[in-house]
C-alpha positions as CSV (number, residue, x, y, z in Angstrom):
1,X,18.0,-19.8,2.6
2,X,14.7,-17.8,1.6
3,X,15.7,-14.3,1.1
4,X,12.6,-12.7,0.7
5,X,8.9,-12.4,2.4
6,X,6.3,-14.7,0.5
7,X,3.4,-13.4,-0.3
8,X,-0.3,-14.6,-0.9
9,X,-0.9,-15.1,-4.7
10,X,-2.9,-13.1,-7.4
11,X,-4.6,-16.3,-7.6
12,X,-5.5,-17.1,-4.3
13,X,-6.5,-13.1,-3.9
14,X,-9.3,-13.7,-6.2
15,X,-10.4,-17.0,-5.1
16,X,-10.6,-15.2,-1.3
17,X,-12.7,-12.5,-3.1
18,X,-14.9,-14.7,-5.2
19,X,-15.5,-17.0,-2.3
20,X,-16.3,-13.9,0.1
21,X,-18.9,-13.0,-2.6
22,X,-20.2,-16.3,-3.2
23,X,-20.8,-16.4,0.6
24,X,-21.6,-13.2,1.8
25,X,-18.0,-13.3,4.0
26,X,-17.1,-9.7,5.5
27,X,-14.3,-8.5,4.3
28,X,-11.7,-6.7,6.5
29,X,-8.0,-5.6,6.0
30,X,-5.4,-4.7,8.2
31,X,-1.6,-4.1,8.6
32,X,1.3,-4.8,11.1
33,X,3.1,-1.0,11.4
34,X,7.2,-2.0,11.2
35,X,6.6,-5.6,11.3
36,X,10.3,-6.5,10.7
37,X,11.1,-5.0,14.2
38,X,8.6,-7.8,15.6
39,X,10.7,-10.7,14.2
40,X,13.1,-12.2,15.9
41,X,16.8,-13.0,14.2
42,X,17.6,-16.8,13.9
43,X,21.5,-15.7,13.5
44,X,23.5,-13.6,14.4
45,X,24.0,-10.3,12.3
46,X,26.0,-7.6,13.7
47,X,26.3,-3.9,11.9
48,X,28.1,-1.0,12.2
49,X,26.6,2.1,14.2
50,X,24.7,4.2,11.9
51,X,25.5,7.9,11.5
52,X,24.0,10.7,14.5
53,X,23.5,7.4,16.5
54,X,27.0,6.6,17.5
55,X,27.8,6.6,21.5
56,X,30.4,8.6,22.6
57,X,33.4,7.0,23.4
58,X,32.2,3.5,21.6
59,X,32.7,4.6,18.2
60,X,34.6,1.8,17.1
61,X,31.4,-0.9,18.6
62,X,29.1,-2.5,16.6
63,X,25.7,-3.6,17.3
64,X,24.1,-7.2,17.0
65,X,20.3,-7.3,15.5
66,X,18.1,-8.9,18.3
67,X,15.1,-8.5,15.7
68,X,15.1,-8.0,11.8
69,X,15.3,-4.4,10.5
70,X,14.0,-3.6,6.7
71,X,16.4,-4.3,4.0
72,X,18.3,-7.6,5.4
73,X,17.8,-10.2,3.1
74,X,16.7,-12.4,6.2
75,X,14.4,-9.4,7.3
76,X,10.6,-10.8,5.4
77,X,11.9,-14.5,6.1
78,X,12.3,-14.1,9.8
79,X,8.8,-11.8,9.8
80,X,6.9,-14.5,8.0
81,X,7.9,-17.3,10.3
82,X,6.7,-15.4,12.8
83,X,3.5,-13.9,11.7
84,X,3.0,-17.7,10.8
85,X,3.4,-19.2,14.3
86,X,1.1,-17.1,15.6
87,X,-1.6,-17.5,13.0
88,X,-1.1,-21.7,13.7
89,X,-1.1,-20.6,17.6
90,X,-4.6,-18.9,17.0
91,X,-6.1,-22.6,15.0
92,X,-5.3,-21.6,11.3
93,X,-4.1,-23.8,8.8
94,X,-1.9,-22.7,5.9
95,X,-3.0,-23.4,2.9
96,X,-1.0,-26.3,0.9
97,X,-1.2,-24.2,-2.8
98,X,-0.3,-20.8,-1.0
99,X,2.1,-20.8,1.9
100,X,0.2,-17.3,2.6
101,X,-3.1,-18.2,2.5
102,X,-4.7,-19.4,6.4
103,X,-8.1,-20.9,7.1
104,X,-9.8,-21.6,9.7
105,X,-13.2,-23.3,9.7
106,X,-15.6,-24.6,13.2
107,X,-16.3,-27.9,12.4
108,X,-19.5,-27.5,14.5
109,X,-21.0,-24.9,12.8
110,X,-20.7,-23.4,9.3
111,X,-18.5,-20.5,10.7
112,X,-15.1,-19.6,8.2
113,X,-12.1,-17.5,8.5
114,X,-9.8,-16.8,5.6
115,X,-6.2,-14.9,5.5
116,X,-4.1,-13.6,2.7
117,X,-0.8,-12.4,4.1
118,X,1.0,-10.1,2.0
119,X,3.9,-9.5,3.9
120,X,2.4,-7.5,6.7
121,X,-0.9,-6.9,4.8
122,X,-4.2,-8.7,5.4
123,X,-6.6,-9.4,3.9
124,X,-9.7,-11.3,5.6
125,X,-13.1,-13.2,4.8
126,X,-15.0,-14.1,7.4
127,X,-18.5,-14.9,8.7
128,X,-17.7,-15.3,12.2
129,X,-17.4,-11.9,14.3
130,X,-16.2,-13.9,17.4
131,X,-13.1,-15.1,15.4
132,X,-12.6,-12.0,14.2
133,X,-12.6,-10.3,17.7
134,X,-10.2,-13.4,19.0
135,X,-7.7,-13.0,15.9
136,X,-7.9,-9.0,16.5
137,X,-7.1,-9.4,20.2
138,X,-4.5,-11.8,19.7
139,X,-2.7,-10.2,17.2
140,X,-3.0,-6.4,18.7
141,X,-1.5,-8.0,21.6
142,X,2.0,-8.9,19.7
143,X,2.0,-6.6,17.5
144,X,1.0,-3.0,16.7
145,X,-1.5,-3.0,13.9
146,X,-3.6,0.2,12.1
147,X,-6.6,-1.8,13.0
148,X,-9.1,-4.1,11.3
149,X,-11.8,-2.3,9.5
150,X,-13.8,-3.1,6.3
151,X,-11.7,-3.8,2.9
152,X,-11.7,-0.7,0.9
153,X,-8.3,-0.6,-0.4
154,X,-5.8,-3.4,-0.8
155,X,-2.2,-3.8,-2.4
156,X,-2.9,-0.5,-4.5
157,X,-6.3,-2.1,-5.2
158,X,-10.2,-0.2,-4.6
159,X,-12.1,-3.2,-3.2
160,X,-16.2,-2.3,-3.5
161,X,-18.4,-5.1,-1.9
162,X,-21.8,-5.0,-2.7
163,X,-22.9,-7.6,-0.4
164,X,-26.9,-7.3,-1.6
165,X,-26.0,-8.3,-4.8
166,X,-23.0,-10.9,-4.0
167,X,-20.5,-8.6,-6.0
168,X,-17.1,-7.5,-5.7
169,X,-15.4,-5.5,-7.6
170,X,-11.5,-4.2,-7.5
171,X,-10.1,-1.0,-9.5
């Protein structure tokens, strides 16, 4: 049983960001705000009534987790199956090397989308505003999200893309 939330690899971060450079991609980041409150528990957990929360005359109840709450050790497992059926229900594919890298790609025209999950970060390449407006809708719709805006700053990371010049550059 997976304990924790996988996330996209240092590796795969800079192939996304070499690739986005290589092909002029956009970059754009976003985040899911309490995303463990989205997923849904797969078993049941029940827990004792936390502190200034108790109900008068049910002191002695417990309460059983409909959705995942931070700190479980199920909590990032249950988030990332979810964040992941949604991504598949929107025509990505996860990657095969990185179980938190997605692509999508129009096989009719030369139109890309690429996603590093990590945990309920994103960070995305893209040349297709359409997909971008479609993946934005869909996801705003389930979730509640800062919203998508151009990659400055990611995992603690200063992302500068000098597009003109085909360079990116992280401090």
């Amino acid at each position: 049983l997976m304990t924790w939330s996988p996330v996209v690899s240092a590796k795969s971060v800079r192939v996304l960001f070499a690739l986005a450079a290589h092909l002029d991609l956009e970059l754009l980041s976003d985040d899911v705000k309490t995303a463990y409150l989205n997923a849904e528990m797969d078993e049941e957990i029940y827990m004792r009534q936390p502190t200034g929360f108790v109900a008068q005359g049910q002191e002695g109840k417990v309460w059983r987790l409909l959705k995942a709450l931070s700190g479980l050790k199920q909590a990032g497992r249950c988030w990332n199956k979810d964040i992941h059926a949604e991504l598949v229900n929107i025509g990505f594919k996860r990657c095969l090397g990185d179980p938190c890298l997605y692509l999508w790609a129009d096989s009719d025209s030369d139109k890309v989308m690429l996603i590093g999950l990590y945990v309920d970060d994103f960070i995305v390449a893209t040349n297709s505003k359409r997909k971008v407006a479609t993946v934005k809708q869909h996801l705003e719709s389930k979730y509640q999200m800062h919203g998508m805006k151009a990659c400055e700053w990611i995992l603690g990371m200063r992302v500068t893309h000098d597009r003109k010049n085909k360079i990116i550059t992280l401090d």
